[in-house]
LUMDO-63010 format. One record per residue: residue in one letter; x, z, y of N, C-alpha, C in turn. Coordinates in steps of 0.1 Angstrom, whole numbers, plus 5000, padded with zeros to 4 digits. Layout:
AXZYXZYXZY ...
! end
This chain:
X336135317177334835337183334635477187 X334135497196333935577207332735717196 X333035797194332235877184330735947191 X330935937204329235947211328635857206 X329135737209328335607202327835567194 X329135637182328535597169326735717162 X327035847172325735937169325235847177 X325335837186323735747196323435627186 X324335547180323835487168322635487154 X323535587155323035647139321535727143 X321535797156319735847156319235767160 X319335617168318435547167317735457158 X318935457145318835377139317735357130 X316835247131315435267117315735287106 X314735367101314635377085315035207074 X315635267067315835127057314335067053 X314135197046313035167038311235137037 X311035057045309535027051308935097045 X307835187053306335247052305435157039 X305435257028304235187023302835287020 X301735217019300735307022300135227007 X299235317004298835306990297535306989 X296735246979294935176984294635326978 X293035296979292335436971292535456958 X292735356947293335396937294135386932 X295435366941296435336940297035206934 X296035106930296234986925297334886932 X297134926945298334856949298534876962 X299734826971300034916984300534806995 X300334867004300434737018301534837024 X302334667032303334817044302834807055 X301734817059300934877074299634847071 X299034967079297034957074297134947087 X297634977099296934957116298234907124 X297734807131298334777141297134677148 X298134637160296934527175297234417168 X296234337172296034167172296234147176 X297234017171296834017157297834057146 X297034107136298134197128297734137116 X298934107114299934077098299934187088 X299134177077299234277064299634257055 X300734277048300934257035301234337026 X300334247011300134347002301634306988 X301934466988303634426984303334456968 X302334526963302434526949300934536942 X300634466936299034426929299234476913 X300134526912299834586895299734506889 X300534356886300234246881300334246869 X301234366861301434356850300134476840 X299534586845298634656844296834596846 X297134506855295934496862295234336866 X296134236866295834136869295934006859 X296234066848296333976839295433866836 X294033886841293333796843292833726859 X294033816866294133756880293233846891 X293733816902293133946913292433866919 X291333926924290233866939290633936949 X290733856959291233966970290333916983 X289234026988288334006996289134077013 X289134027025290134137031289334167043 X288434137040286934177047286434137061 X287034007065286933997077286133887077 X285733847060285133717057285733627051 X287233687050288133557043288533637025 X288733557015289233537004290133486998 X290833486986291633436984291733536967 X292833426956293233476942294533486948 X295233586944296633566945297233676932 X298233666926299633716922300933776934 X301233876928302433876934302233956949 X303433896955302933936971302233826974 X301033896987300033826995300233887009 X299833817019300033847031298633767036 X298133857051297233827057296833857068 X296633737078296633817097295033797098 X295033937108293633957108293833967127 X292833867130292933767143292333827155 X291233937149290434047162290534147156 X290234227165290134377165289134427159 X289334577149288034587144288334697132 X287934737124287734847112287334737102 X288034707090288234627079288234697067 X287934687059287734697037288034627034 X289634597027290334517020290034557007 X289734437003289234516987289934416976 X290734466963291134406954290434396942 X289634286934289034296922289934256914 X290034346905291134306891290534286884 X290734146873290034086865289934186854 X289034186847288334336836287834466843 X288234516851287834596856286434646865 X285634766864284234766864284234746881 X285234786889285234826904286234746910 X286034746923287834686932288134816933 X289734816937290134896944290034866957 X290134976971289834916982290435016990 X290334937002291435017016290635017027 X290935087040290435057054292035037061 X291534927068292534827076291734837091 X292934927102292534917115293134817125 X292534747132293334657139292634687155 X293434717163293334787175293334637187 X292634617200292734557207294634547213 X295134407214296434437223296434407235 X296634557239296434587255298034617265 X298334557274299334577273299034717283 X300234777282300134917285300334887305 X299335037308299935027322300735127329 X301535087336302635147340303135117351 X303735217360304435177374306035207376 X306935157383307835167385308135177399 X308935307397309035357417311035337415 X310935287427312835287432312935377434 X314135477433315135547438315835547444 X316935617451318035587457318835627446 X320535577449321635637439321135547427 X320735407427320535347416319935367401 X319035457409317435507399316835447402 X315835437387314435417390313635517379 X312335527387311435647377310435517372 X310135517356309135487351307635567351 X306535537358305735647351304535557340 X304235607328303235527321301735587322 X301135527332299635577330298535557321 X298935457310298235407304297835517290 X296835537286296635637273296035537265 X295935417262295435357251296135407237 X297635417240297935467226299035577229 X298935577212299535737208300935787219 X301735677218303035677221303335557228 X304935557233305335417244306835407240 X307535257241308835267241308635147252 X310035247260310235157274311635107267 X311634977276313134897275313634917288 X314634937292315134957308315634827311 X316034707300316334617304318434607308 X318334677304319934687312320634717293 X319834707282321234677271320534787265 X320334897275320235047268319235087256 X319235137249317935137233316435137243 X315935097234314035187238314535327239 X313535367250313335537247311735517248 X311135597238309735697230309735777242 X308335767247308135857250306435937245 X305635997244303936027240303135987249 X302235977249300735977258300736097265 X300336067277300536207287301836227291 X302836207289304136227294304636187308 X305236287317305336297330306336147329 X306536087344307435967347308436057343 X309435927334310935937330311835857339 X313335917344314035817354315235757347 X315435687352316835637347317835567357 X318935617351320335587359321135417352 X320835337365321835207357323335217364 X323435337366324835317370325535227379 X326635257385327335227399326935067398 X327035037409326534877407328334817405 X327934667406327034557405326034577399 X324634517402323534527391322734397391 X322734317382321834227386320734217387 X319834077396318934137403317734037396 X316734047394316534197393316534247378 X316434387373316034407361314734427354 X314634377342313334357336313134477329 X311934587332311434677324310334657315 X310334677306309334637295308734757291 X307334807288306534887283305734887269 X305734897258305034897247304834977240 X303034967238302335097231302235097212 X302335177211302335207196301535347192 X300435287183299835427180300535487166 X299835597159300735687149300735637135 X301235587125301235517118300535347116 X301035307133300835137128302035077131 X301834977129302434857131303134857145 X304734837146304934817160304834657163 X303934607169303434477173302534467183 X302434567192301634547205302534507214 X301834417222302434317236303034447241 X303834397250304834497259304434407272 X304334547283303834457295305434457300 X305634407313306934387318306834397336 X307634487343307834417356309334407361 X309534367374310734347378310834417385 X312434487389312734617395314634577399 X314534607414315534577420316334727426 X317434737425318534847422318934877432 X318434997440320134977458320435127459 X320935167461322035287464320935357473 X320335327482319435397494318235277493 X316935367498315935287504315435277516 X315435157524315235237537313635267541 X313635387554312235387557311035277559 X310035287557309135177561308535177569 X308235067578307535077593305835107588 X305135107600304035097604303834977611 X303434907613303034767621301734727628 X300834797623299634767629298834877629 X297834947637296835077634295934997643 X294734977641293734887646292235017639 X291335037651290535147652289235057645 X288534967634288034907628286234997632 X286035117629284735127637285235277639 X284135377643284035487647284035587640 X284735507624284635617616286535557603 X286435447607287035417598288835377610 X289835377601291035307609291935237597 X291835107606292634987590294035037593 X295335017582297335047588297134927581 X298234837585299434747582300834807583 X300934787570302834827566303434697564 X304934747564306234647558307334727550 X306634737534306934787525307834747516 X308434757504308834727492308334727481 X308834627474308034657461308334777454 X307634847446308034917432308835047441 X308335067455309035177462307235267466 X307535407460306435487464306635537475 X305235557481305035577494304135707498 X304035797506303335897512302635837524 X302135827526300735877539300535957546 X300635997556300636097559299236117573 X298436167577297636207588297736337592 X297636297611297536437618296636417626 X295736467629294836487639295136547650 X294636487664295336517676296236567677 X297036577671298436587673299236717667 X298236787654298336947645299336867635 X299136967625300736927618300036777606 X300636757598300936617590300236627577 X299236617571298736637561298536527552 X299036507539298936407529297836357525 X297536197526296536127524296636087512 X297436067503297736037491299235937492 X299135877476300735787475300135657475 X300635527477300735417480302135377474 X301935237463302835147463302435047460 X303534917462302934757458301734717469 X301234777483300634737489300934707505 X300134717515300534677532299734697537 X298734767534297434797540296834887535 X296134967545295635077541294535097547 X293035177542291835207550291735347552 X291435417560291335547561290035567567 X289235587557287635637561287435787566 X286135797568285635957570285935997584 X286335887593287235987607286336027616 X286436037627285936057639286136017653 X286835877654287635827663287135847680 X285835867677285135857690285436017699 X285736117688285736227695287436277690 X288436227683289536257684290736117684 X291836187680292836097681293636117669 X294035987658294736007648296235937649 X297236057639298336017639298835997625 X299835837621300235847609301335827607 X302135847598303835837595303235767577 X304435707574304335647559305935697557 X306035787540307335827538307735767525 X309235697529309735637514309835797505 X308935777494309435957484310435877473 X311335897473312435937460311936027451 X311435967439310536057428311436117420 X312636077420313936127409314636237425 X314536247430314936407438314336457445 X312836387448311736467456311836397469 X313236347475313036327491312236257496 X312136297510310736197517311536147527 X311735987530312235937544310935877554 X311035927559309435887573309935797579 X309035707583308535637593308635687608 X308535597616307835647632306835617629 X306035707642304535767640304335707647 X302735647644302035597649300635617652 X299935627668298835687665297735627674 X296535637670295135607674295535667689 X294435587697294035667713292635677714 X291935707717290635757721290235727733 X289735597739289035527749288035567756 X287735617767286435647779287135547788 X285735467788285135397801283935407809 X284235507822282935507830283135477840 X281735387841281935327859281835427869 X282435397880282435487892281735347905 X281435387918281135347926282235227928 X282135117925282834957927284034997921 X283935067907285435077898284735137887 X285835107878285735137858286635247857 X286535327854287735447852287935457837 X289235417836289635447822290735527820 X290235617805291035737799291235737791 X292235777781292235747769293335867765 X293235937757293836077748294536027739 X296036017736296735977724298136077723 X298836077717299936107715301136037719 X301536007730302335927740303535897737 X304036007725305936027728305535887715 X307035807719307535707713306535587719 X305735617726305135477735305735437746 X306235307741306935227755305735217760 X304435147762303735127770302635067766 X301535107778299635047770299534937775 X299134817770298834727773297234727776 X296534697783295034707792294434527789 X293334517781292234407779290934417784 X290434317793289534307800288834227790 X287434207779287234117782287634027767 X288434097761289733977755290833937760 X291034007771292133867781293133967790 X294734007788295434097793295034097805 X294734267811294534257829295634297831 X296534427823298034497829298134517814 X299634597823300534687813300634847823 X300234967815301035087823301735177811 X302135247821302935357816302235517812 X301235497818300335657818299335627810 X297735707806296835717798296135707811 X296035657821294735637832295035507837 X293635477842293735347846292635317855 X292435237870290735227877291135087882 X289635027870290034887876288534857886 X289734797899288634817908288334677910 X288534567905288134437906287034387898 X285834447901284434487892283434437903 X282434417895281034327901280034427896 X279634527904278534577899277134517893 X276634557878275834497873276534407865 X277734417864278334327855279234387842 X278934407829279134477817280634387814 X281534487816283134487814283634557801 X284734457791284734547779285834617780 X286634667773288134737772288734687762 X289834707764290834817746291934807750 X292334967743293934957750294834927739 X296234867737297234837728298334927737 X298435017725299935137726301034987717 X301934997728302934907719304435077720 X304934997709306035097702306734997701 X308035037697309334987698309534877682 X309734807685309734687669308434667670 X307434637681306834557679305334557670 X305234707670304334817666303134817672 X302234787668300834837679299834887675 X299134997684298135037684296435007689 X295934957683294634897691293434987692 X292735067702292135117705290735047701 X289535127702287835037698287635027711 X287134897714286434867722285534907731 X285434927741284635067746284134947762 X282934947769282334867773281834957789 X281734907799280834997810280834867817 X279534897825278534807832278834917846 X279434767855280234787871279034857880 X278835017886277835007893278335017905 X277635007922277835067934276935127940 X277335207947276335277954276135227971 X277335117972277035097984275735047992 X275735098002273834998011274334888009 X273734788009274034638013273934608029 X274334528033274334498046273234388049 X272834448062271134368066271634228067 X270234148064270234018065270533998084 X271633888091271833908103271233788110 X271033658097271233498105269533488097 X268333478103267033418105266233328109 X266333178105265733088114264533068113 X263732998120262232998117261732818125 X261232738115260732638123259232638120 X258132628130256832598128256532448129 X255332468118254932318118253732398113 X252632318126251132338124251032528126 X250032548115250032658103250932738096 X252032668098252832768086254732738096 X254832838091256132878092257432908083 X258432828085259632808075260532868084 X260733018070261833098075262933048063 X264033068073265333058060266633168065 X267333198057268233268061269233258056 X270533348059271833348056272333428044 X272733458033272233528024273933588031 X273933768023275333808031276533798020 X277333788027278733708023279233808012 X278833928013279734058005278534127993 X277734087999276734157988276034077983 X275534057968274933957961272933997962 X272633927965271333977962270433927951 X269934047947268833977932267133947937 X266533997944265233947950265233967965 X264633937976264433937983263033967991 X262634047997261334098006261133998023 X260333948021259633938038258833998045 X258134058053257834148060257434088071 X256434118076255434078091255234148098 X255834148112254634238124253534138129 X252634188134251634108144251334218156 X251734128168251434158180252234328184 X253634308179254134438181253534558176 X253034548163252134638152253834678145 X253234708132254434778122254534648114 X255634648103256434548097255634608082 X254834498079254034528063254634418058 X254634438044255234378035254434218030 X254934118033254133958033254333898019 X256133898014256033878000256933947991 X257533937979258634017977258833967961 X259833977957260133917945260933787946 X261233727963261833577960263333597960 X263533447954265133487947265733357952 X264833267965265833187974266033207985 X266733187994266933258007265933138020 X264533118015263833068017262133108021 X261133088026259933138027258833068036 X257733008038256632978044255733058042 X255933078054254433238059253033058063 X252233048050251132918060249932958061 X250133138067248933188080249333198094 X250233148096250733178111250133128118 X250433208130249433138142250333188153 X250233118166250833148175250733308186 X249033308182248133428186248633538183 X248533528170249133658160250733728167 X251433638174252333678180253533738165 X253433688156254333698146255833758148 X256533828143258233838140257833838127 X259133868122259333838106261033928107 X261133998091262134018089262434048072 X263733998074264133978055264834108047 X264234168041264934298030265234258021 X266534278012266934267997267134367987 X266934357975267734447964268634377960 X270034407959270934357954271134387943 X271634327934272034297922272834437916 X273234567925273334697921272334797918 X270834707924269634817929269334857941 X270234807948270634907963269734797972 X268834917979268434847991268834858002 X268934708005269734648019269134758033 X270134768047269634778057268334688059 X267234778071265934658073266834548084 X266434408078267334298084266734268100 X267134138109266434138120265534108119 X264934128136263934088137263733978143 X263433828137263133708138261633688144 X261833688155260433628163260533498165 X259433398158259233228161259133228174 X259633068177259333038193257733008194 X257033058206255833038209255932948224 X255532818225255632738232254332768239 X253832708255253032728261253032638275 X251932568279251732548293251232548304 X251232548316250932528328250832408333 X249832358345250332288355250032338371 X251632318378251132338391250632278403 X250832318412249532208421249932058426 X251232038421251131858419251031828410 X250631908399249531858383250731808379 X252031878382253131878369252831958357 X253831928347253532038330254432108335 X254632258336255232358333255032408320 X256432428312256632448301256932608299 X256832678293257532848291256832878272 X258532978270258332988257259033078256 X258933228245259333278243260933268241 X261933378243263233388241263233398220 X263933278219264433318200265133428196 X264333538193265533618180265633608173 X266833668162266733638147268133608142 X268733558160270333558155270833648156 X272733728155273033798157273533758169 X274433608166274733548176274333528184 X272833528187272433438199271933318199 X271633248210271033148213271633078225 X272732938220273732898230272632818237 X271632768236271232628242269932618235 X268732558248267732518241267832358243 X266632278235266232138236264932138236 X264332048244262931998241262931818235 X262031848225262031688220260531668228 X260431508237258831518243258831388237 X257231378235256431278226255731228236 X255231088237253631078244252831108240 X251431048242250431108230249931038221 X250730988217250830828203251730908195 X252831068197253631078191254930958191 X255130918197256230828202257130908206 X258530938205259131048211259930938223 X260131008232260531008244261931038253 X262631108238263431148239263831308238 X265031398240265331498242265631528255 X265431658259266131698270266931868265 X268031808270269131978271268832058282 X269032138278268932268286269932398288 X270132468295270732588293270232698283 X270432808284269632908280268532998285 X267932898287266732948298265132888290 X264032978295262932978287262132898296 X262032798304260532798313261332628312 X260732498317261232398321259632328329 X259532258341259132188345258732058347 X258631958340258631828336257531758352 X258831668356258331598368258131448363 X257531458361257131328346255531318352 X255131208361253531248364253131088357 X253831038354253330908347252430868335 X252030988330251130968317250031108319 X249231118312247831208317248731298312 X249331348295250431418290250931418281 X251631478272253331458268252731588257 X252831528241254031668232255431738236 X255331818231256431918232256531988218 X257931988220258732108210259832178213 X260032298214261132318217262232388206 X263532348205264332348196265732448204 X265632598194266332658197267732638189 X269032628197270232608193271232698190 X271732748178272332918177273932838178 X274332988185275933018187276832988172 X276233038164277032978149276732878144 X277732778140277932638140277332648119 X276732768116276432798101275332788101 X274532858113273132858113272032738114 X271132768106270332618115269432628125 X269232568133268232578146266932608146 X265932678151264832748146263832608159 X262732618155261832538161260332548169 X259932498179258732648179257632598179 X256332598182255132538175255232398187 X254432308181254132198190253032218200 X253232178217252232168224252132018230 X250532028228249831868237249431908253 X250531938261250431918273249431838286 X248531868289247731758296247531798310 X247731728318247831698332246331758338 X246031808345244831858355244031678357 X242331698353242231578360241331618373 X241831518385241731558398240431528400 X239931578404238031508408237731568422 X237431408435237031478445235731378453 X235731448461234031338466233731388478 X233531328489232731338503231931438505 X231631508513230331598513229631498524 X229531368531228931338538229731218542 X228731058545229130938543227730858555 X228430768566227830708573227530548565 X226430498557226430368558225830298564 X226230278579225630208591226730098598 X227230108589228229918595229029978605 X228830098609230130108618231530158621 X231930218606233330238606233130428608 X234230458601235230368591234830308582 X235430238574235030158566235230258554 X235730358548235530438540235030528536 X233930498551232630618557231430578543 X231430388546230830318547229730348533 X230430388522229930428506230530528503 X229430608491229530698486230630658476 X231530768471232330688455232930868455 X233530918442234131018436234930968439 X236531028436238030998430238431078420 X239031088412239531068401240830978398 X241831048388242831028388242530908377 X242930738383242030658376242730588364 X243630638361245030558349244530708336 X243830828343243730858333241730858322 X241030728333239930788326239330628317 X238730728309238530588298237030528300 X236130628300235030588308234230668318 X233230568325232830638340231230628343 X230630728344228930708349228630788360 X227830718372227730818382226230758386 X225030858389224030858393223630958401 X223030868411222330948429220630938426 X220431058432219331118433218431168446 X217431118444216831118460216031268456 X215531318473215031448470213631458463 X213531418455212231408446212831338434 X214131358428214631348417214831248407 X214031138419214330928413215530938416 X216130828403217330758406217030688413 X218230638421218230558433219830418431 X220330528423221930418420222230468408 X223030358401223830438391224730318388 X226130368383227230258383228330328371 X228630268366230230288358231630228359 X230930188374232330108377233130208392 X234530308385235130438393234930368406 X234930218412235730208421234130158431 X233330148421232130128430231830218436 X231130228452230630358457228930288461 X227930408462226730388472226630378485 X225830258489226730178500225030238508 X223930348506223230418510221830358510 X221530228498220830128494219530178484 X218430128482217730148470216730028475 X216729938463216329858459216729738476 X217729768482218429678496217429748502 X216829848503216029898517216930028522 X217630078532218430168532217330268533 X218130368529217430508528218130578537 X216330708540216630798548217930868548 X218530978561219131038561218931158554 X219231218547219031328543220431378532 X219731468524220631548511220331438499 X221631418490221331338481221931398468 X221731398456222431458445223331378440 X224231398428224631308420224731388409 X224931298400226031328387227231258381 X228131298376229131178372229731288357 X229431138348230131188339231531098334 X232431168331233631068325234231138316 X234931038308235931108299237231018294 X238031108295239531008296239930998289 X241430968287242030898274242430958265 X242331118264242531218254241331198243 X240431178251238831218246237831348251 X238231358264237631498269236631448276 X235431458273234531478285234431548294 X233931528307233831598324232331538328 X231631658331230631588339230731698352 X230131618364230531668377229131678387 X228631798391227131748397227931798410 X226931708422227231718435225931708444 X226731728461225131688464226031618475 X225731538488226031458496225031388511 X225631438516224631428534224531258535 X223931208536223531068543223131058559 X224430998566223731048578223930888584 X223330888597223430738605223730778621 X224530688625225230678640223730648652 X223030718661222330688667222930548678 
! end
């Protein structure tokens, strides 16, 4: 046998002869007063032959009893400060002990890997006096005290099986070794390798979460650098994959972290790649989002760019202007630094609302149809610029443009004070949806319709030229009515304002006329309705022979009048002293120069005639008429 061995033997070896501890008056002695629960006491000698002859009471203070001889034994189940007390029969007193029985806690303790097939124990636990570690590998317990720095140990060149079980158990100074031993498992390798970073995610404006991919039972360093100065230790980490790092400042700098495997049995530190925070500005610019962001670049393949939630790019630099923005429209960010394995960095979320400064472009397409009273303007809203309310605006009679309504949000409006008189235009202003006010839009003048007739008591039509398009005005139409409102048809036209209607067949005719624009987008503007009515013709003799001799149209007085258009007819003659002498309602009757069948003198005669035609217009007509006779 190997003579190292046999000393490593022999000092570890226990005492033969068990601890015995002796009561207060020595009456009799236990081999242990303290240990953890539950602890086992036994009392090894009662003075049976001095002292018990009439037999011992043995109270052991926890509530329980018992007579015994000899040896006795007894487990005491909780924790606690105990008075085992012996009555010996004759005797005026017990003899008596204090029995401590301590909570079993198992001790705590960590185990860090090494490289070179170490591992360091450290025991943080102070419940008790002292500790004996098992390494698990065959080798004795080693003792170590409370307070004692981590111990390492060597399991030598491998093979090693996997894993090994370390056991920890506390023992205070004169008790009982019978406290639980905690245990963990601990795996053996020649080298450790470094550990990644995997995730750095910027959680608010003060705080930053890490995700690692660690090992067990391997200690770790932390490391932080601020904008990019040297590396300063955040503490150690093991047994975990996540980390929170409070207190920061994210909004006004940029953090960098590395995580180092430390070898506690030689000190070394193996690092990580670094990984680091970026620092996000988003301000809008005129129809663009400019984004910047401050990080530490080396070892970034490249930023990934989120609109929203939703990838918009990938670049290579810390700038970025995304110009596919809707002003008035709140756009969010974040940038992801990816690294190599798959490593990312997630920036906070950082938000700007799309503004422009552009004018908007004037409203160009204005149609206008009247009916009666009121006027329906509509328009073309513009193709490029969104609008949020809309303004209408009036001239009258080539005045200035005052403001009619403002606040509408459809590309719609009835002005129902119009009047033809007023000589109206109209034009449309917007705020668009950036704030920006539009160019002032056109100027939409309704059509004003109007008539004439000329001296063969035709309707001559004329009507203002339509503005309002940009396009133009390819073509007019007139829709004509009778005066039942019957329509009668349309007629086309060129692009011309006046039309003539050789139409003498009715007294007269509605009208409308319907402007037709160049853009097949716009709708056709309309212009007020006119009730056209024909001249009524009214004529009469100034002098009439009724004496039988020709002509025969000499022969009676009668008016003319255009006779299809009158509804009814009254005519009365007047002698020169202001008797009626005739009166008739029939157009076609004339005075044949009669009163009461006696002919009357030659002279001056009056009349009146009243009629009124098929519109409902009354005409009265006064006259005067020679009466003369053929000698």
């Amino acid at each position: 046998m190997n003579v190292r061995y046999i000393l490593f033997l022999i000092f570890f070896l226990p005492v033969a002869a068990a601890a015995q501890y002796n009561s207060d008056r020595g009456l009799f002695q236990v081999d242990e007063r303290r240990g953890c629960a539950p602890f086992t006491l036994t009392i090894t000698d009662l003075e049976v032959s001095l002292a018990c002859n009439g037999g011992c009471s043995i109270a052991w203070g926890d509530g329980t009893t018992n007579n015994a001889d000899g040896v006795v034994t007894h487990t005491y189940l909780n924790p606690g400060t105990f008075t085992l007390s012996v009555n010996y029969g004759g005797a005026a007193s017990p003899d008596v002990m204090q029995v401590t029985v301590y909570p079993n806690v198992q001790p705590v303790f960590e185990i860090y890997r090494c490289g070179g097939n170490e591992i360091q124990v450290n025991v943080t636990d102070v419940t008790y006096d002292s500790y004996y570690i098992d390494f698990g590998d065959g080798t004795p317990e080693l003792q170590i005290f409370k307070g004692s720095s981590p111990v390492s140990h060597d399991y030598g060149a491998p093979p090693h099986p996997l894993p090994y079980t370390v056991q920890v158990k506390g023992q205070n100074n004169q008790s009982a070794n019978n406290c639980s031993s905690a245990q963990k498992s601990v795996n053996i390798s020649t080298a450790i390798p470094a550990p990644t970073i995997d995730q750095l995610l910027i959680s608010s404006s003060s705080v930053i979460d890490l995700q690692f991919t660690t090992r067990q039972n391997v200690l770790y360093r932390l490391e932080i650098s601020v904008n990019g100065g040297a590396f300063a230790n955040l503490g150690n980490l093991i047994d975990v994959s996540t980390a929170t790092v409070p207190s920061l400042d994210t909004d006004n700098n940029f953090y960098c972290f590395r995580l180092g495997t430390v070898d506690p049995c030689n000190g070394s530190v193996n690092y990580s790649a670094t990984i680091c925070s970026a620092d996000l500005a988003a301000t809008p610019q005129n129809n663009a989002n400019n984004l910047t962001w401050t990080t530490l670049a080396t070892g970034v393949t490249n930023f990934t760019i989120q609109r929203d939630g939703v990838v918009l790019t990938t670049v290579t630099g810390t700038t970025f202007t995304d110009t596919d923005v809707v002003c008035g429209t709140e756009y969010c960010y974040q940038i992801i630094a990816n690294y190599p394995g798959s490593a990312e960095s997630f920036s906070t979320v950082r938000c700007a609302t799309a503004i422009s400064t552009d004018i908007p472009t004037a409203i160009a397409d204005v149609s206008s149809v009247v009916d009666g009273g009121n006027v329906e303007l509509t328009w073309q809203p513009d193709a490029v610029f969104t609008a949020e309310t809309y303004a209408v605006l009036r001239q009258s009679n080539g005045g200035s443009f005052n403001s009619l309504q403002g606040g509408l949000t459809f590309p719609s409006f009835t002005d129902d004070k119009y009047s033809t008189s007023g000589q109206f235009c109209y034009r449309v202003d917007y705020l668009n949806n950036c704030g920006n006010s539009s160019d002032p839009g056109i100027q939409a003048c309704p059509i004003i319709l109007a008539y004439t007739t000329n001296s063969d008591n035709e309707i001559i039509l004329t009507w203002t030229d339509y503005t309002g398009w940009t396009g133009g005005v390819d073509h007019y139409e007139i829709d004509k009515y009778d005066l039942n409102h019957t329509s009668l048809g349309t007629i086309t036209l060129g692009n011309v304002t006046t039309y003539t209607d050789p139409d003498l067949a009715d007294q007269g005719y509605f009208y409308v006329v319907r402007a037709i624009p160049n853009s097949a987008t716009t709708g056709e503007s309309v212009s007020n309705e006119v009730k056209a009515l024909r001249k009524l013709l009214f004529a009469y003799p100034k002098a009439f022979t009724p004496d039988k001799q020709g002509p025969e149209e000499n022969e009676t007085f009668r008016v003319f009048v255009t006779e299809e258009f009158i509804d009814t007819f009254e005519m009365k003659i007047f002698n020169r002293w202001g008797e009626m002498i005739f009166s008739t309602t029939d157009l076609l009757k004339g005075w044949d120069g009669k009163f009461n069948g006696q002919p009357q003198p030659e002279g001056t005669y009056t009349f009146t005639a009243t009629l009124r035609d098929k519109t409902g217009r009354t005409f009265k007509r006064d006259g005067s008429v020679l009466l003369l006779r053929k000698k």
